[in-house]
C-alpha positions in Angstrom: -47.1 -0.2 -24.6 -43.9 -0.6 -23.0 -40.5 0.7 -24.9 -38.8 -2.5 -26.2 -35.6 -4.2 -24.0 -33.0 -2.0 -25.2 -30.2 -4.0 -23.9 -31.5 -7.5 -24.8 -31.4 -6.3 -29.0 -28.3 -3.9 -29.0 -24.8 -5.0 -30.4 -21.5 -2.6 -29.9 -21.3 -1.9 -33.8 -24.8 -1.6 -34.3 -27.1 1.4 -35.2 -29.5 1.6 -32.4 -26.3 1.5 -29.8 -24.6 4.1 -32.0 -27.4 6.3 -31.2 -27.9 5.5 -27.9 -24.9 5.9 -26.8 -23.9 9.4 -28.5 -27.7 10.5 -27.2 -26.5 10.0 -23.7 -22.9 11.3 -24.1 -25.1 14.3 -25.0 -27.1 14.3 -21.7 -30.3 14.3 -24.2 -33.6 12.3 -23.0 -35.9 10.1 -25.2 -38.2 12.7 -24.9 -36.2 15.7 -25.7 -35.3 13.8 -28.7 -38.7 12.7 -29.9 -39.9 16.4 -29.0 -36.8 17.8 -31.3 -37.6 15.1 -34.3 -41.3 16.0 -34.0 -41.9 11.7 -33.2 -43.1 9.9 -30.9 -40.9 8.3 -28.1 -41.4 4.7 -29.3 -40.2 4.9 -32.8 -36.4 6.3 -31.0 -36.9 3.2 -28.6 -37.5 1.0 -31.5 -34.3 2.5 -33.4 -32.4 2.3 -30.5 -33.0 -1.2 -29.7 -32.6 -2.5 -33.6 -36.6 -3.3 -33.6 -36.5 -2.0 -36.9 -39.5 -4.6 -38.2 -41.9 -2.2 -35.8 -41.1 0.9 -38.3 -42.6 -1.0 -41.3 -40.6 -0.9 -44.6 -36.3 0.0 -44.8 -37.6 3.6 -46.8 -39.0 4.5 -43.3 -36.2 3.3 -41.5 -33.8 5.2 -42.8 -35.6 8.4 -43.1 -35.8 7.9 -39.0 -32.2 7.0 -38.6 -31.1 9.7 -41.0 -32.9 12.0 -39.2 -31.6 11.1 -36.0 -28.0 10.9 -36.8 -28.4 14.3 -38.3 -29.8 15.6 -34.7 -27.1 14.2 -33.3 -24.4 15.4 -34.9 -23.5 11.7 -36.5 -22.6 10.4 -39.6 -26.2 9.5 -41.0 -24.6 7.1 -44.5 -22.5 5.6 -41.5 -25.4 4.7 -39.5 -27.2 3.7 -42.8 -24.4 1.4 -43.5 -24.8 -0.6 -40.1 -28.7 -0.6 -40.5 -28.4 -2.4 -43.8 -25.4 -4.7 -42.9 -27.3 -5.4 -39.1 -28.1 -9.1 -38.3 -31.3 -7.4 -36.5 -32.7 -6.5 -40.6 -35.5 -8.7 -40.7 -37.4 -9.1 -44.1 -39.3 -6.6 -45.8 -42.2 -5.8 -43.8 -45.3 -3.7 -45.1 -45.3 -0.6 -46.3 -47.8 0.5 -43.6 -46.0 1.2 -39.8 -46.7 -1.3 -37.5 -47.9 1.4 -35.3 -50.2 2.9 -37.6 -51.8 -1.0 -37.9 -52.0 -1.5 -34.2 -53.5 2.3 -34.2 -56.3 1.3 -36.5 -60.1 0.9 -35.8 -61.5 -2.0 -34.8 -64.1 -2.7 -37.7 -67.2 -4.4 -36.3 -69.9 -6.2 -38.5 -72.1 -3.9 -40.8 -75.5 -3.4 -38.9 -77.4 -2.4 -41.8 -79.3 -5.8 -42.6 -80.4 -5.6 -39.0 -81.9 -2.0 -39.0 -83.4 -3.1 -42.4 -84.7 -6.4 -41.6 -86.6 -4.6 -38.2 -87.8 -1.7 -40.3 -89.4 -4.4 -42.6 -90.9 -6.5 -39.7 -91.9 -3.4 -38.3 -94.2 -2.3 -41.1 -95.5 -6.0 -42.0 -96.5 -6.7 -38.5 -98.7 -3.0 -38.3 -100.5 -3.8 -41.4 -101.1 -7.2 -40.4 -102.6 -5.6 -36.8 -104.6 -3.4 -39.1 -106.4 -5.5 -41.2 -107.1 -8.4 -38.6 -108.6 -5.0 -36.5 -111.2 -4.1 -38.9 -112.1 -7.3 -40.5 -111.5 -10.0 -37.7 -110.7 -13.7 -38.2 -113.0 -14.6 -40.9 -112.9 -18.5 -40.3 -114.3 -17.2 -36.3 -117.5 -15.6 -38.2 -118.5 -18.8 -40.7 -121.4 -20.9 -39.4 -120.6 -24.4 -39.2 -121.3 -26.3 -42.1 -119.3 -23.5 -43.9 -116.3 -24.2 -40.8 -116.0 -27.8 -42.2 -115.1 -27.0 -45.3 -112.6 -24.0 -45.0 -112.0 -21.2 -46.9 -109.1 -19.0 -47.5 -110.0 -15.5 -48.6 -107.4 -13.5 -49.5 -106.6 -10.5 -47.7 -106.3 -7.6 -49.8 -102.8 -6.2 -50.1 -102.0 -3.7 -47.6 -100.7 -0.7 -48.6 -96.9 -0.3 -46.9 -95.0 3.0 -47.7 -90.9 2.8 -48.0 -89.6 4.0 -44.2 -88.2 7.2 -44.5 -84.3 6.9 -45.4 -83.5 8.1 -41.7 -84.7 4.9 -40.6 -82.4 3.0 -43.2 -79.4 4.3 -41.3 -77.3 2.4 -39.6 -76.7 3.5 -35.8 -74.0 5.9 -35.1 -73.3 6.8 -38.7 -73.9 9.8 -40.3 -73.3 12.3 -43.6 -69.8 11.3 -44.8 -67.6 14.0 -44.3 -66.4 16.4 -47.5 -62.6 15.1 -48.2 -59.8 17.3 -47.3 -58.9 17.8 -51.0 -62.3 18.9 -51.9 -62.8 21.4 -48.8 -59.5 23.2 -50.1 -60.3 22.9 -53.7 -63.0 25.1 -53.1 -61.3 27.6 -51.3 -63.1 26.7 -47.5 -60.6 26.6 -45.3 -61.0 27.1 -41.9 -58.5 30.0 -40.6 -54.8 28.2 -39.2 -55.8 25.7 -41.9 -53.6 24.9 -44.7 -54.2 23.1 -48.3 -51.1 20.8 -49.1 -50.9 18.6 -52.1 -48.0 16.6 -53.2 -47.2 15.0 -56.3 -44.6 12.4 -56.7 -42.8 12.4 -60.2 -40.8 9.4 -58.6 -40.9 7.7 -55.5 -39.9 9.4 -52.3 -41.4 8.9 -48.9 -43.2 11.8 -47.3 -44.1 12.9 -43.6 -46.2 15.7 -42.6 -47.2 16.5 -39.2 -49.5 18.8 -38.1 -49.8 21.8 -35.2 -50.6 19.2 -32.7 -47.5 16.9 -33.5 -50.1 14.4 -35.2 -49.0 12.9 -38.3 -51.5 13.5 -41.0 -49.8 12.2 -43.7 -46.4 9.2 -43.6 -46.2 7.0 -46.2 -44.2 6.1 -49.6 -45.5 8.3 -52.3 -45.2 6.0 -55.8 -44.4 7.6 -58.9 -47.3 9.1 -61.1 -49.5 9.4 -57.7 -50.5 12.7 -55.4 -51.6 12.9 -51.8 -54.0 15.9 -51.1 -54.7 16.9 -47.3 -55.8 19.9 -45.2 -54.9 20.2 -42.2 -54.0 22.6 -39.2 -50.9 24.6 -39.1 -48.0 24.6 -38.8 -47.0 21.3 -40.2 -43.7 19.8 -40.5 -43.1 18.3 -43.7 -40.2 16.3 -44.3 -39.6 14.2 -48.2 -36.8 11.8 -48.9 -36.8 12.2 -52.9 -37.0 16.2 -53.3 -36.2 16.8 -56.5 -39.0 14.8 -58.0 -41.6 16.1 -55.6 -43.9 19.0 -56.3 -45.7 20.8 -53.7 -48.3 22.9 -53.6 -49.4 25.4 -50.8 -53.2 26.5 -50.9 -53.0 26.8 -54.1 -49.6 28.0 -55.3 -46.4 25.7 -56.7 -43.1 25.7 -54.2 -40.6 26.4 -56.8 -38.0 24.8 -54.8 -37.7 23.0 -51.9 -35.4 24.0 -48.9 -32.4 21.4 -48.7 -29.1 21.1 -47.5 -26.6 21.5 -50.9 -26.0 18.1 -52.4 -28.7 16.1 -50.0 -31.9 15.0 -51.5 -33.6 15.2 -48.3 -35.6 18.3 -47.8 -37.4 19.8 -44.0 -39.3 22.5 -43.8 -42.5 24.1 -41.8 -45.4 25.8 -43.4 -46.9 28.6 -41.2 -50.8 29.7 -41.3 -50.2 31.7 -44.2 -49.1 28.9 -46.5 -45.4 30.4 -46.0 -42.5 28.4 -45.6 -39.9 28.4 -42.4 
């Protein structure tokens, strides 16, 4: 996927040239930033060329330019400001990242009924084999004044055993995995794991990445809901609505969450150990 035209979106007052321009004043490289954000270079292209429709719905948006403007050293309500008052704003898109849709599985059609419906024919056709094995065609053995006048004995009913339930699985499936929540709940983590849970008095979106830079959890947390997740340290965890999310670290309540005084934006990294940097 190439990075969108820059130059063919940008206007002098809005966001994206705002950014680009102060990025390059500061001789700092799309991938510099993106390494320093902790995102991938696409979502700064898209910011920077006013794509905003690509970055799914205004919540993540502004998360993205707040968190850029703040890296850069800019006003972030200022940038906020242009975003909302841009001619670039399309509608609202849906909540889910375009990115994350164009990142998703290709779903095929089940292939169940298939291995199912051979299984069956399978089994019919061997006892049908059987049975003509031992006792023949029986219209083949009558003499024929008895061949004129046909017969149909019925065959007695073969005895078929349900295939084994490994032959009832589809192809390339397997045991379903134990959910994150579940592994942590009982205490199985694997070491450099951590157990995260969030629960969202209000809503506030939420992103956590992982060790690997992979985002393992970016969406908009509604009110009365929890995300649960394990995954590898040390994440970067980054929530727009602080004061009315709780977190919990393998096990134990953050009683407060690191943030700037008067912002409602809170960053921080938890570390192997469950601590916080």
């Amino acid at each position: 996927m190439n990075p969108p035209d820059v130059d063919a979106t940008e206007l002098p007052s809005s966001p994206g040239a705002r950014l680009r321009s102060e990025r390059e004043a500061q001789g700092i490289s799309h991938q510099q930033a993106a390494e320093s954000l902790n995102l991938d270079t696409m979502v700064l292209a898209h910011l920077e060329a006013n794509d905003f429709a690509a970055l799914g719905a205004p919540v993540f948006v502004k998360g993205h330019l707040r968190r850029y403007t703040t890296m850069l050293g800019l006003d972030d309500d200022e940038i906020v400001s242009l975003y909302e008052h841009s001619t670039q704003q399309l509608g609202e898109p849906s909540l889910v990242p375009k990115s994350r849709l164009e990142m998703a599985p290709v779903r095929g059609k089940p292939r169940w009924p298939w291995v199912v419906g051979g299984a069956a024919t399978f089994f019919i056709a061997s006892a049908l084999v059987a049975y003509l094995s031992e006792h023949g065609l029986p219209w083949l053995d009558a003499s024929p004044e008895e061949s004129a006048v046909p017969v149909l004995q019925q065959a007695p009913a073969a005895t078929m055993q349900a295939p084994p339930a490994a032959a009832l699985t589809p192809a390339g499936t397997g045991s379903s995995a134990t959910p994150p929540d579940a592994v942590a709940a009982a205490g199985a983590l694997q070491p450099g794991q951590v157990s995260l849970r969030v629960k969202f008095a209000a809503d506030s979106w939420v992103e956590v990445f992982d060790g690997s830079g992979k985002a393992v959890l970016y969406d908009l947390g509604k009110a009365g809901t929890e995300r649960a997740l394990t995954a590898t340290a040390p994440l970067s965890v980054t929530i727009g609505n602080a004061a009315a999310v709780a977190v919990t670290v393998n096990g134990r309540v953050l009683a407060d969450l690191p943030r700037a005084q008067g912002q409602a934006l809170a960053r921080f990294s938890i570390g192997p150990d469950g601590s916080l940097r």
